[in-house]
TIPA-285263 format. One record per atom (N, C-alpha, C, O): residue in three letters; x, y, z. Coordinates in steps of 0.05 Angstrom, whole numbers, padded with zeros to 5 digits, always signed. Example, Ala and Ser with C-alpha at 12.3 -4.5 7.8 and 13.67 -1.06 7.14 Angstrom:
% TIPA-285263
ALA+00264-00114+00156ALA+00246-00090+00156ALA+00264-00066+00156ALA+00285-00066+00169SER+00257-00045+00142SER+00273-00021+00143SER+00258+00001+00157SER+00268+00023+00161
//
This chain:
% TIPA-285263
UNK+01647+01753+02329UNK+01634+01777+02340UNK+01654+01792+02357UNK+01655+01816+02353UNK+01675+01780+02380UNK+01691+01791+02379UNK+01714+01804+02367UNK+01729+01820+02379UNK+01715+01798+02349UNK+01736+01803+02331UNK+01727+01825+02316UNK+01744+01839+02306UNK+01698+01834+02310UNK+01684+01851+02303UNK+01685+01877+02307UNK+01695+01896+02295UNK+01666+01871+02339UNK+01669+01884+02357UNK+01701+01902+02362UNK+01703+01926+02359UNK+01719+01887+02367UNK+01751+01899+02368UNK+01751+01922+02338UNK+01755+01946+02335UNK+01747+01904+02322UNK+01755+01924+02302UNK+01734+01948+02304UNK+01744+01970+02311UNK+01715+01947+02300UNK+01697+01973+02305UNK+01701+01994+02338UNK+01685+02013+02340UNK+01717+01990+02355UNK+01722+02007+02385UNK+01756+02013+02370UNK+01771+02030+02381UNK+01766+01998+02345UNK+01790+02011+02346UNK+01791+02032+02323UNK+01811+02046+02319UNK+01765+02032+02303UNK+01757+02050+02288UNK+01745+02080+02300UNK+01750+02103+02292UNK+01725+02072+02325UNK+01715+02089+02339UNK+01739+02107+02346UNK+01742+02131+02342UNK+01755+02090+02358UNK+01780+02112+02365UNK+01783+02132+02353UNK+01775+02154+02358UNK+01800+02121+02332UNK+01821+02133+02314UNK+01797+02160+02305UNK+01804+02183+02300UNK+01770+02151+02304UNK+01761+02178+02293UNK+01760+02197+02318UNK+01766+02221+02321UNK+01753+02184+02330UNK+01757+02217+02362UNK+01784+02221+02362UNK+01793+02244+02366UNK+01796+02203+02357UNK+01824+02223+02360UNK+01829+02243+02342UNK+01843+02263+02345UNK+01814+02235+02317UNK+01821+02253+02299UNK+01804+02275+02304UNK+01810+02298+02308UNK+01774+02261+02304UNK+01763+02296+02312UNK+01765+02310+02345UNK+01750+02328+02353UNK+01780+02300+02357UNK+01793+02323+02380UNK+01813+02335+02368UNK+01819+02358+02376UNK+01829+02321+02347UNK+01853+02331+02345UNK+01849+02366+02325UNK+01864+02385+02322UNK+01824+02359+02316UNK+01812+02391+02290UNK+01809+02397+02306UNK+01823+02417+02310UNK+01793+02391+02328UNK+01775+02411+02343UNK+01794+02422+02362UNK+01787+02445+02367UNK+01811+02418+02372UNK+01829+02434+02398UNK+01846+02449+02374UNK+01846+02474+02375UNK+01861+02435+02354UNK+01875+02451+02335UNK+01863+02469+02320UNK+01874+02483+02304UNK+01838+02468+02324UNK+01827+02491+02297UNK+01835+02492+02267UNK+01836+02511+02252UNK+01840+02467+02262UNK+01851+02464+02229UNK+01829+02468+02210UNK+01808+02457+02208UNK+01842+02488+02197UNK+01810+02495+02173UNK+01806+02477+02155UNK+01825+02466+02145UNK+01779+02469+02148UNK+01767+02449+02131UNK+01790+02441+02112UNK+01796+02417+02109UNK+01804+02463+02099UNK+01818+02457+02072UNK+01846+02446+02079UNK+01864+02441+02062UNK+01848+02443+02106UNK+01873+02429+02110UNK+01869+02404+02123UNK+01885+02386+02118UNK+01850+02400+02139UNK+01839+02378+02154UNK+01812+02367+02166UNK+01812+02361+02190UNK+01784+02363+02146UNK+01769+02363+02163UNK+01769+02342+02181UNK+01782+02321+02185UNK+01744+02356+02195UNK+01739+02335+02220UNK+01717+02311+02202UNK+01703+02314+02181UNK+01722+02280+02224UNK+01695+02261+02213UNK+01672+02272+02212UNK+01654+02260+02200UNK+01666+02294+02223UNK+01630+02296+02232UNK+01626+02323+02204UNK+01605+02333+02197UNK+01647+02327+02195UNK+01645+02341+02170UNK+01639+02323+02153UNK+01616+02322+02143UNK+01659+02306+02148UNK+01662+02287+02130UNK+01638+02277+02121UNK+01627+02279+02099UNK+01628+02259+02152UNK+01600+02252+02143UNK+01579+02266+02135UNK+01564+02257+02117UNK+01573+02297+02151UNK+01553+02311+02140UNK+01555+02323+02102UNK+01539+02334+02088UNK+01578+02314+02097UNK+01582+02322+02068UNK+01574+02298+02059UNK+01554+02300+02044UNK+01585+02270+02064UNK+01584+02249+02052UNK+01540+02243+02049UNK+01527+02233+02030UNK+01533+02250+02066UNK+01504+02256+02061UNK+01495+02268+02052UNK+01475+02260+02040UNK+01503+02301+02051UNK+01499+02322+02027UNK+01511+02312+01999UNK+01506+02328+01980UNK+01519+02299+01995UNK+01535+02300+01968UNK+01529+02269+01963UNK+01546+02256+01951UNK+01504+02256+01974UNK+01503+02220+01971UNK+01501+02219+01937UNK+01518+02212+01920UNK+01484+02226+01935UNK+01460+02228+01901UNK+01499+02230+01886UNK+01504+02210+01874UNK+01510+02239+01886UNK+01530+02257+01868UNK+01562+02235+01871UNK+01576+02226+01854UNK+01562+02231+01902UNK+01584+02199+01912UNK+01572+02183+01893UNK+01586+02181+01873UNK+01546+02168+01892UNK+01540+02140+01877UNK+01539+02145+01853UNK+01547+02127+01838UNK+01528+02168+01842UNK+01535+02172+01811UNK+01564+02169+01800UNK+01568+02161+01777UNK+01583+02176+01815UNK+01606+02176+01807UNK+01621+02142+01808UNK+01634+02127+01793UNK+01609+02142+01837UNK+01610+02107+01839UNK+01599+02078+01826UNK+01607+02055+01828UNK+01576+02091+01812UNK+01566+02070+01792UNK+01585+02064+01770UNK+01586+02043+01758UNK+01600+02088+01766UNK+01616+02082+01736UNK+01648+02065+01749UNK+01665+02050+01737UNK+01646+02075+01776UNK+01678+02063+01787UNK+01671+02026+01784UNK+01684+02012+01768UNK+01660+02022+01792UNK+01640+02000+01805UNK+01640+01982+01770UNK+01645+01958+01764UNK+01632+02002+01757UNK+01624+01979+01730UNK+01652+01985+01717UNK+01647+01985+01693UNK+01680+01991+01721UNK+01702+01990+01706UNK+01717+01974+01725UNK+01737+01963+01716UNK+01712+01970+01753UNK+01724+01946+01765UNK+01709+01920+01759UNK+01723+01900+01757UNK+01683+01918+01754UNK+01676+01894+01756UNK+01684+01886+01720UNK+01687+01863+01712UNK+01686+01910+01705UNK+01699+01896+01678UNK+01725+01885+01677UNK+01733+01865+01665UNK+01740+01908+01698UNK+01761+01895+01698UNK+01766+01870+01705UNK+01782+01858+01691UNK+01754+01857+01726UNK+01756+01830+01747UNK+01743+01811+01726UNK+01752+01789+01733UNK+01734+01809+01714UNK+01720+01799+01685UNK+01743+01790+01669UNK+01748+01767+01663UNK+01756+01811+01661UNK+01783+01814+01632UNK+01801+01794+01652UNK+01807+01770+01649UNK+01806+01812+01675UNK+01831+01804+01687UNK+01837+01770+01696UNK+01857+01757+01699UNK+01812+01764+01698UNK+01798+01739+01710UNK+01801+01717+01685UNK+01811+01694+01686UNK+01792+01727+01666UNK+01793+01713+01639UNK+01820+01707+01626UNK+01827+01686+01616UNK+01832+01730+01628UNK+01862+01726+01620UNK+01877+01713+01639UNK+01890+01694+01630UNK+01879+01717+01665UNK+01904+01705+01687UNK+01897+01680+01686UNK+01916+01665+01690UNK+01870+01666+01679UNK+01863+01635+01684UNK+01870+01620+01653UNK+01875+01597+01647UNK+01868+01643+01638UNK+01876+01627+01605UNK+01905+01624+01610UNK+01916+01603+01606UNK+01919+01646+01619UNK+01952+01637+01624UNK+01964+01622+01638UNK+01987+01614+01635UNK+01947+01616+01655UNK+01960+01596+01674UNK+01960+01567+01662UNK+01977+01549+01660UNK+01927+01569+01654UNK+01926+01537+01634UNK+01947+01537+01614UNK+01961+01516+01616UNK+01954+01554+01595UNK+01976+01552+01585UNK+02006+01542+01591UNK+02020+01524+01582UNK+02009+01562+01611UNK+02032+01562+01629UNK+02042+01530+01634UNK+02064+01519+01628UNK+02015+01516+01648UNK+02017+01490+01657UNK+02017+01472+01638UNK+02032+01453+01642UNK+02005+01473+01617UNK+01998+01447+01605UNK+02019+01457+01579UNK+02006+01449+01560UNK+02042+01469+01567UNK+02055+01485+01553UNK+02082+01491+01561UNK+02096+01511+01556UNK+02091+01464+01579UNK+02116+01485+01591UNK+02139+01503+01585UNK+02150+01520+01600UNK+02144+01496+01562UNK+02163+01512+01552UNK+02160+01540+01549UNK+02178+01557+01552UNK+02119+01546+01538UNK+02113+01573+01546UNK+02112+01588+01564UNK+02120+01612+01562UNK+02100+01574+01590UNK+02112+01571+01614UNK+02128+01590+01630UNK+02127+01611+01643UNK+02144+01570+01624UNK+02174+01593+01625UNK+02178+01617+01604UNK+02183+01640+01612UNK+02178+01613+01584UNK+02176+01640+01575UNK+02166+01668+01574UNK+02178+01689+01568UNK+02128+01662+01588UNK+02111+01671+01601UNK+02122+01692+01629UNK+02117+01716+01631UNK+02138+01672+01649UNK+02148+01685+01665UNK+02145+01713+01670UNK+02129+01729+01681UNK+02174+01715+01655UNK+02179+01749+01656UNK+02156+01761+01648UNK+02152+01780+01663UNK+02136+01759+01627UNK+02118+01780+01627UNK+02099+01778+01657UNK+02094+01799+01669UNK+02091+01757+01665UNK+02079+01755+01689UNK+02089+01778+01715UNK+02074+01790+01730UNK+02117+01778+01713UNK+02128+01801+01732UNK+02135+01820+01730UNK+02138+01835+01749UNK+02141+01829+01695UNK+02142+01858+01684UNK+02115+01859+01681UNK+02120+01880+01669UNK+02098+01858+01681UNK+02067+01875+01684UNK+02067+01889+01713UNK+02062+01913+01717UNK+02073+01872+01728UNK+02067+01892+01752UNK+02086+01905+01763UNK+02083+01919+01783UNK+02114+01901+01748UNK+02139+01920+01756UNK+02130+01951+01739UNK+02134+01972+01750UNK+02120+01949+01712UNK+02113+01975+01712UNK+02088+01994+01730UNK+02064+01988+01733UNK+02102+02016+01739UNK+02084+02028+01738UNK+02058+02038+01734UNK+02053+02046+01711UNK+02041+02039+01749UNK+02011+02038+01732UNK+02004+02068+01721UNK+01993+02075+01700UNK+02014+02082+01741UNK+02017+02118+01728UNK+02031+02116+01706UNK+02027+02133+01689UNK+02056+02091+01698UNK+02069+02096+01673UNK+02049+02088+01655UNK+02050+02101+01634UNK+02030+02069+01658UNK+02014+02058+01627UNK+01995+02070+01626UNK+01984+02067+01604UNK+01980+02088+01647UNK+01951+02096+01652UNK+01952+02119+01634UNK+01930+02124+01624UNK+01974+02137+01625UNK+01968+02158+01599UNK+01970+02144+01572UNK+01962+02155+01551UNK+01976+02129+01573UNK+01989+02110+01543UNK+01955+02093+01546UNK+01943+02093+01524UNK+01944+02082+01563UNK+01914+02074+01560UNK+01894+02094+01545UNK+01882+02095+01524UNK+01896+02109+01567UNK+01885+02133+01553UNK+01893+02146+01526UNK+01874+02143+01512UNK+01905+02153+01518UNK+01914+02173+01498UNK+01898+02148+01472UNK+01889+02154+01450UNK+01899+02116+01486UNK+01892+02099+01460UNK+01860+02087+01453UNK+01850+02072+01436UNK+01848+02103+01477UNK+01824+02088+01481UNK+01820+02112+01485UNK+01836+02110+01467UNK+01815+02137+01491UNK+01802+02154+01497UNK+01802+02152+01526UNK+01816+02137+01539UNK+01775+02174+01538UNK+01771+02187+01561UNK+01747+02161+01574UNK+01744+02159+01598UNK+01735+02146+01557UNK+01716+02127+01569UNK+01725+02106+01597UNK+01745+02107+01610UNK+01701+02088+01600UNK+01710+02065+01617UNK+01730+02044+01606UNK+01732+02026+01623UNK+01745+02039+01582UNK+01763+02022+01570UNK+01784+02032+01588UNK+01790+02015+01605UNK+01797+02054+01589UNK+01825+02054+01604UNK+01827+02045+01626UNK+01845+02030+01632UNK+01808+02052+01642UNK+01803+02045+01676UNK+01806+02017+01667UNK+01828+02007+01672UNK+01792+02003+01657UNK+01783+01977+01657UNK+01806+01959+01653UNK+01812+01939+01665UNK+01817+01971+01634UNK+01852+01958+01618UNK+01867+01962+01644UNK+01882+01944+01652UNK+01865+01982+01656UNK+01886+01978+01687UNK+01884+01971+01704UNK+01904+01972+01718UNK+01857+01958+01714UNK+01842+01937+01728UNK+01848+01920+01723UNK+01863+01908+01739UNK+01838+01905+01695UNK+01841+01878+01689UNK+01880+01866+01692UNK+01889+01844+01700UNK+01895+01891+01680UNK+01932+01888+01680UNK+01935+01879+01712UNK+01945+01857+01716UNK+01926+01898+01736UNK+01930+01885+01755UNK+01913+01863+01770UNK+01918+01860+01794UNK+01895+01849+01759UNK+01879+01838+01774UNK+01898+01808+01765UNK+01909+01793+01780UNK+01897+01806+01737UNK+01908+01780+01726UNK+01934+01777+01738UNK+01934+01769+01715UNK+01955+01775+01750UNK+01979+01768+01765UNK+01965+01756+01781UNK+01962+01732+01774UNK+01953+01763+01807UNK+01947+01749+01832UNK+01940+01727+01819UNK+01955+01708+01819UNK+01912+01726+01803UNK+01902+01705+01788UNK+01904+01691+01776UNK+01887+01673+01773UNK+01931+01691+01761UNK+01945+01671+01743UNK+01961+01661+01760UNK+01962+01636+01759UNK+01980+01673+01779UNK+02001+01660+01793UNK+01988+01646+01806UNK+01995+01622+01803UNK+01961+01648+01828UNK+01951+01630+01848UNK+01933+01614+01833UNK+01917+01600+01846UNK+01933+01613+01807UNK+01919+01594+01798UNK+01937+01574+01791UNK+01927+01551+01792UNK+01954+01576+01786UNK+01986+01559+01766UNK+01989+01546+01800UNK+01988+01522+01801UNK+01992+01557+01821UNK+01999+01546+01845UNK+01981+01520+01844UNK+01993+01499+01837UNK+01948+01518+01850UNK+01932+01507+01847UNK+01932+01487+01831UNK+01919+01466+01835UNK+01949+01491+01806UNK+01940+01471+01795UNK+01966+01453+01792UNK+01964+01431+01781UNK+01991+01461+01803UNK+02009+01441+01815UNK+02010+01431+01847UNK+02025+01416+01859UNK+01988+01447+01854UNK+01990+01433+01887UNK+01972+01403+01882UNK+01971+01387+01900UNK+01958+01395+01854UNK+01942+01368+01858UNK+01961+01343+01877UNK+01985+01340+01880UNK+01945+01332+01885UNK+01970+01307+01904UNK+01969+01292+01876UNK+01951+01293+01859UNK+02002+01273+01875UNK+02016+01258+01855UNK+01992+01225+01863UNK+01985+01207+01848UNK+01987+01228+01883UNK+01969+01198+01887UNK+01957+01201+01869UNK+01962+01195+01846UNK+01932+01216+01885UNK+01905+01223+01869UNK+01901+01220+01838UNK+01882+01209+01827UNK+01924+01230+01824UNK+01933+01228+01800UNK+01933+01201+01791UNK+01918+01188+01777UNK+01953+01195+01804UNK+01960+01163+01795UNK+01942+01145+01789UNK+01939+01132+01769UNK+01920+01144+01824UNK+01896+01134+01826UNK+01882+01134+01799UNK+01883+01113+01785UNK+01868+01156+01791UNK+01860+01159+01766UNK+01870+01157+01745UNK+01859+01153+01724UNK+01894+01160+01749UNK+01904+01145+01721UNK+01906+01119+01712UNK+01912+01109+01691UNK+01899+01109+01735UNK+01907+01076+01727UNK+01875+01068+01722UNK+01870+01049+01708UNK+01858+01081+01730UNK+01829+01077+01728UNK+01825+01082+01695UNK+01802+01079+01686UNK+01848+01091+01676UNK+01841+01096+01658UNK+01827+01131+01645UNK+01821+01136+01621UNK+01824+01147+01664UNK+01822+01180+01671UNK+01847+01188+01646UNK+01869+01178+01647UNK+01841+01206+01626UNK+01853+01223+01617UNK+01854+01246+01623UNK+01841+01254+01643UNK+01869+01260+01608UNK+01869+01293+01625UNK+01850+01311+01623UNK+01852+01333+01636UNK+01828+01305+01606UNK+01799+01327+01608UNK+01791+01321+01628UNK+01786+01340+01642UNK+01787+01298+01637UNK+01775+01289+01663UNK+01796+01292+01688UNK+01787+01304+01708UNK+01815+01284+01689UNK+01830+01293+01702UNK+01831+01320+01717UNK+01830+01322+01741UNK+01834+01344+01696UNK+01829+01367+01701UNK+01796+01377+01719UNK+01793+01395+01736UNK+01775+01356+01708UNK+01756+01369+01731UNK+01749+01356+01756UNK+01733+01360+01775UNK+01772+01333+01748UNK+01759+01314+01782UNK+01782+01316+01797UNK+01783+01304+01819UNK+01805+01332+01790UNK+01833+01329+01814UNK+01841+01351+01809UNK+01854+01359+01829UNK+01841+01372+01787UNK+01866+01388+01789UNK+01838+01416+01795UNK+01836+01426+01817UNK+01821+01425+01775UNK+01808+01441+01780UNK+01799+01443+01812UNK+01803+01462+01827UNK+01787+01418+01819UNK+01783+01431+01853UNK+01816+01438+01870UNK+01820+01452+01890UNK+01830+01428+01859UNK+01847+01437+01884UNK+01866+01462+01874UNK+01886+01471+01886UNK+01854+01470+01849UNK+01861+01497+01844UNK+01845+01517+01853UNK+01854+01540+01851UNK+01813+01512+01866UNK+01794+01534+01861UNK+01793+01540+01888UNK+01771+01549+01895UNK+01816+01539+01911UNK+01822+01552+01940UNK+01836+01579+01930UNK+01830+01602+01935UNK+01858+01568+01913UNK+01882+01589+01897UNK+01872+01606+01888UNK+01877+01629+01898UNK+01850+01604+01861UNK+01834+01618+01855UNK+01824+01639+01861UNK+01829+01660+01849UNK+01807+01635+01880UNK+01789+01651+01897UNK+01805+01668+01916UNK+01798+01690+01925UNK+01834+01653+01920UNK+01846+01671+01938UNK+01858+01693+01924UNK+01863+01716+01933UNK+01864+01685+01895UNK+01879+01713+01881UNK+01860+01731+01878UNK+01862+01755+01881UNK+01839+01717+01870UNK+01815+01732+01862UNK+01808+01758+01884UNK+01813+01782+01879UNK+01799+01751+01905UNK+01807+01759+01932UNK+01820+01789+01944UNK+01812+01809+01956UNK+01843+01780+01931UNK+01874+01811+01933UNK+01859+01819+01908UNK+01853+01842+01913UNK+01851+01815+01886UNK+01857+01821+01858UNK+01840+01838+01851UNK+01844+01855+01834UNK+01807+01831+01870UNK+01775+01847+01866UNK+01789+01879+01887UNK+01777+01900+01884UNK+01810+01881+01903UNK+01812+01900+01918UNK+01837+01920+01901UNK+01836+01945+01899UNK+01859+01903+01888UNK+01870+01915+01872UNK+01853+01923+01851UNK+01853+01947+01856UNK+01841+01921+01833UNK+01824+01934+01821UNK+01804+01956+01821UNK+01790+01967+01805UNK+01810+01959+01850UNK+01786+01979+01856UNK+01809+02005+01856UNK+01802+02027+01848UNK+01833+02001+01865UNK+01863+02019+01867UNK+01868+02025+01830UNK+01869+02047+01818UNK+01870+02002+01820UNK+01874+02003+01789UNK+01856+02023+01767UNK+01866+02034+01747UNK+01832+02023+01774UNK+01806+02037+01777UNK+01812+02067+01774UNK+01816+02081+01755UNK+01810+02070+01797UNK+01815+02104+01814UNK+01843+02113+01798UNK+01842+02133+01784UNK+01860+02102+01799UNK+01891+02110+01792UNK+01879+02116+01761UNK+01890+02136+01752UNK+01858+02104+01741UNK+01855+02104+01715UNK+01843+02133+01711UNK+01851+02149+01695UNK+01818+02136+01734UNK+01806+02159+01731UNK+01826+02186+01743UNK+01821+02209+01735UNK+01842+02182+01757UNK+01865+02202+01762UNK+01876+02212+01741UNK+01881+02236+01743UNK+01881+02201+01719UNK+01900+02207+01691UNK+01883+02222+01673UNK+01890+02241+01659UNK+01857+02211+01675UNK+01841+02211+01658UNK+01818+02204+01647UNK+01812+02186+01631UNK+01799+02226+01664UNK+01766+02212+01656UNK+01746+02234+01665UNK+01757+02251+01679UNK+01726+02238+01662UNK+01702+02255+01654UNK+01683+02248+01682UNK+01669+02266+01691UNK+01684+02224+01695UNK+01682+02213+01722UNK+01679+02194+01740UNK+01697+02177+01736UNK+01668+02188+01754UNK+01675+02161+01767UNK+01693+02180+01800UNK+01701+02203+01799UNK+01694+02168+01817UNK+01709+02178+01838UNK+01737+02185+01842UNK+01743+02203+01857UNK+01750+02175+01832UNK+01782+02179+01826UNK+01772+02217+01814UNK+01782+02237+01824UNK+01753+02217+01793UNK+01744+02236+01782UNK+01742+02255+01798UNK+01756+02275+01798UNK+01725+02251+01812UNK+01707+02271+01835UNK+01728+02287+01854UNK+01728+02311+01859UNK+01750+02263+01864UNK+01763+02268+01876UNK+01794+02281+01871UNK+01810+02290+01887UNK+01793+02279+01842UNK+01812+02301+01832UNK+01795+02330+01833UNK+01806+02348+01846UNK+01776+02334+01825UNK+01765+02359+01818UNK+01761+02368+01854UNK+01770+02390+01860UNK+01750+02355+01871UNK+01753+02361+01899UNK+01779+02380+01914UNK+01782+02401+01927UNK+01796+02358+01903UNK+01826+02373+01912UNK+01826+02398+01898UNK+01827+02421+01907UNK+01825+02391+01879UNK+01835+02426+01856UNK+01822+02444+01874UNK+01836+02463+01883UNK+01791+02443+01884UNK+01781+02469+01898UNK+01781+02463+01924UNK+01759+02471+01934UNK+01801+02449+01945UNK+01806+02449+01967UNK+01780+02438+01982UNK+01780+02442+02007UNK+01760+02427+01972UNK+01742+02412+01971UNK+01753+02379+01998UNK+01749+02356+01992UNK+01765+02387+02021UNK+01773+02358+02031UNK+01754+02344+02041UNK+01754+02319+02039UNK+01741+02356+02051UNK+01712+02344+02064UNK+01700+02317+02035UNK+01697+02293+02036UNK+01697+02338+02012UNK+01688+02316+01994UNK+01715+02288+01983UNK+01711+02265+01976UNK+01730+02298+01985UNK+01757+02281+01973UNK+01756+02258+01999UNK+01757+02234+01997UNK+01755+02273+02023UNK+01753+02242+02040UNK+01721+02222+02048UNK+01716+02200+02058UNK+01705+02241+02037UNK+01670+02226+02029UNK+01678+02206+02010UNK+01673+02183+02018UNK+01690+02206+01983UNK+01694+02190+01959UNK+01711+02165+01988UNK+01699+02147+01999UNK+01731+02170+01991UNK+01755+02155+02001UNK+01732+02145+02023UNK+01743+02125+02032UNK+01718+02146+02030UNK+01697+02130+02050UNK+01686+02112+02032UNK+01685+02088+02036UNK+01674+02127+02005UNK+01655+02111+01996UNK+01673+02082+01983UNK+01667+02058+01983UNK+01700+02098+01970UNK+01718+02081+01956UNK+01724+02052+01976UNK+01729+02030+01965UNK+01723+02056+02006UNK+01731+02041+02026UNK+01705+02016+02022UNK+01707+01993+02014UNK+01688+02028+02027UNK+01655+02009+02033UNK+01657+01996+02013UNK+01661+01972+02019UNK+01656+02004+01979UNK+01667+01993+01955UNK+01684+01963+01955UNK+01679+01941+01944UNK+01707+01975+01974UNK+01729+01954+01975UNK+01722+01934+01990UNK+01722+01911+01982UNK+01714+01942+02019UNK+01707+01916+02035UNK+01682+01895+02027UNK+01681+01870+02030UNK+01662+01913+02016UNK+01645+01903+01992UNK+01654+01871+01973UNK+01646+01847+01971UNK+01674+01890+01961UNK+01681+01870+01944UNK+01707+01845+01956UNK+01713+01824+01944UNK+01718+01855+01979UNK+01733+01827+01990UNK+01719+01809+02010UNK+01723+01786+02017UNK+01698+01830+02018UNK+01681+01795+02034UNK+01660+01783+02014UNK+01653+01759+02013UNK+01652+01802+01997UNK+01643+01783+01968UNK+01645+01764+01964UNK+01626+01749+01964UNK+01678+01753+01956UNK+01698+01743+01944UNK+01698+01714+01967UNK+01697+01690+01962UNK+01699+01725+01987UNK+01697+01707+02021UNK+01671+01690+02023UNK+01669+01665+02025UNK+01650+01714+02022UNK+01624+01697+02018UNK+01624+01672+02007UNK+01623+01650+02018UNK+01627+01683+01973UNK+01637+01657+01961UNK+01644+01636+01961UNK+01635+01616+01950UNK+01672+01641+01980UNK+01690+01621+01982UNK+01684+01598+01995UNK+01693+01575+01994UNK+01655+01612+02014UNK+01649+01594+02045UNK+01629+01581+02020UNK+01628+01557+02020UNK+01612+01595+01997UNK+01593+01577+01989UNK+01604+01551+01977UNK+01597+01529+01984UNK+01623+01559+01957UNK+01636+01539+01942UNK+01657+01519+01958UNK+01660+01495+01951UNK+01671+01530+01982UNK+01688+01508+01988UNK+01674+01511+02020UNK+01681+01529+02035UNK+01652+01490+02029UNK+01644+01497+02057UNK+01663+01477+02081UNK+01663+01476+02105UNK+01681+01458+02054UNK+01694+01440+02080UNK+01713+01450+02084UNK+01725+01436+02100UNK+01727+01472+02078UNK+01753+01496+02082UNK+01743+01502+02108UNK+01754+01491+02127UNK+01726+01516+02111UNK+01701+01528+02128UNK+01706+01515+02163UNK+01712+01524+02185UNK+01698+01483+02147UNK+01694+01481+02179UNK+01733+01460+02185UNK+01738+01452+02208UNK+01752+01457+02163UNK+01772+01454+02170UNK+01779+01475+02194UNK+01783+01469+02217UNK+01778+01505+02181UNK+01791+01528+02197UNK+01776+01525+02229UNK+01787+01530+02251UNK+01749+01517+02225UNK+01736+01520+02259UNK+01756+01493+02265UNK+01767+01494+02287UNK+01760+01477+02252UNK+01773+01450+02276UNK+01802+01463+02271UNK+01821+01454+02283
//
């Protein structure tokens, strides 16, 4: 609660500072509004934010789906494959050395104007966090534990769900984690290039008519979105791993 608390008196701030700083400067809407604009737009314009945001919302959660599905098939690979493994590598770190403005017209131009492009640049960045912190996970198992069960006669199907899967599914959840917030970035950057709407949407067409009031309504809503989806992820974490939980209190 304290920790809460702190963060919310240091949010409070930053917005009076900003709206003293319009209001003594007189900066016109189209260069800087004030919060109490912001919000009275972000209320005028609710019905029109969530429409746009339903479509943001269902091309991140496709993406975290794809991306989720693929980074965990590669890692099993990765591990149990070594030689692929390593070969795997480099694409693991050329995916996210390019550019996403470089692939986001090349998505488009191949899938059209729909939710597929967004989604394809979601899922490209979500799978890194998720394959790498999954591949972590599933070499952090302890060599005992192993042994233990192996001498019990444990092969590796079983193996995999009584030693290596749990002590991969902290890793997991943690890529998952960065990966549900990168996606929501992956998202917006998709509808930037190219799309009919969704918020990235809204908020291109905003700028074009000097519209800032609405461009920083989306970027509120885009925020709630995000924190949304990383204490989600947290929630979770406390359901599925509750003795993490009370490790961190001791």
């Amino acid at each position: 609660m304290r920790n809460a608390l702190l963060s919310v008196l240091v949010v409070l701030a930053a917005l009076g500072i900003w709206e003293a700083s319009v209001q003594v400067g007189q900066l016109p809407r189209y260069i800087l509004p004030a919060p109490s604009r912001v919000l009275q737009t972000f209320a005028q314009d609710f019905r029109l934010l969530v429409f746009h945001a339903a479509t943001t919302a269902i091309e991140v959660g496709l993406g975290l789906g794809f991306g989720l599905a693929v980074g965990v098939s590669l890692a099993l690979l990765a591990f149990y494959v070594r030689p692929l493994g390593r070969a795997l590598a480099p694409f693991f770190v050329s995916s996210q050395v390019v550019p996403v403005f470089a692939v986001a017209p090349l998505l488009v131009l191949w899938f059209g104007f729909g939710i597929w492009p967004k989604t394809a640049v979601a899922a490209m960045i979500v799978f890194f966090p998720v394959a790498v912190n999954f591949l972590d996970g599933l070499r952090s198992a302890g060599p005992e534990l192993l042994e233990f069960f192996q001498a019990l006669g444990a092969r590796e199907r079983k193996l995999f769900w009584i030693v290596r899967a749990p002590a991969a599914l902290p890793f997991l959840l943690s890529g998952l984690r960065v990966g549900s917030v990168l996606a929501l970035v992956g998202a917006t950057v998709g509808e930037w290039v190219g799309s009919d709407r969704g918020l990235g949407y809204l908020m291109l067409q905003a700028n074009a008519r000097l519209r800032l009031d609405r461009v920083f309504a989306a970027i509120f809503l885009l925020t709630l979105l995000g924190l949304g989806m990383f204490y989600g992820v947290a929630i979770l974490e406390r359901i599925l791993l509750p003795h993490r939980r009370y490790n961190r209190k001791v």
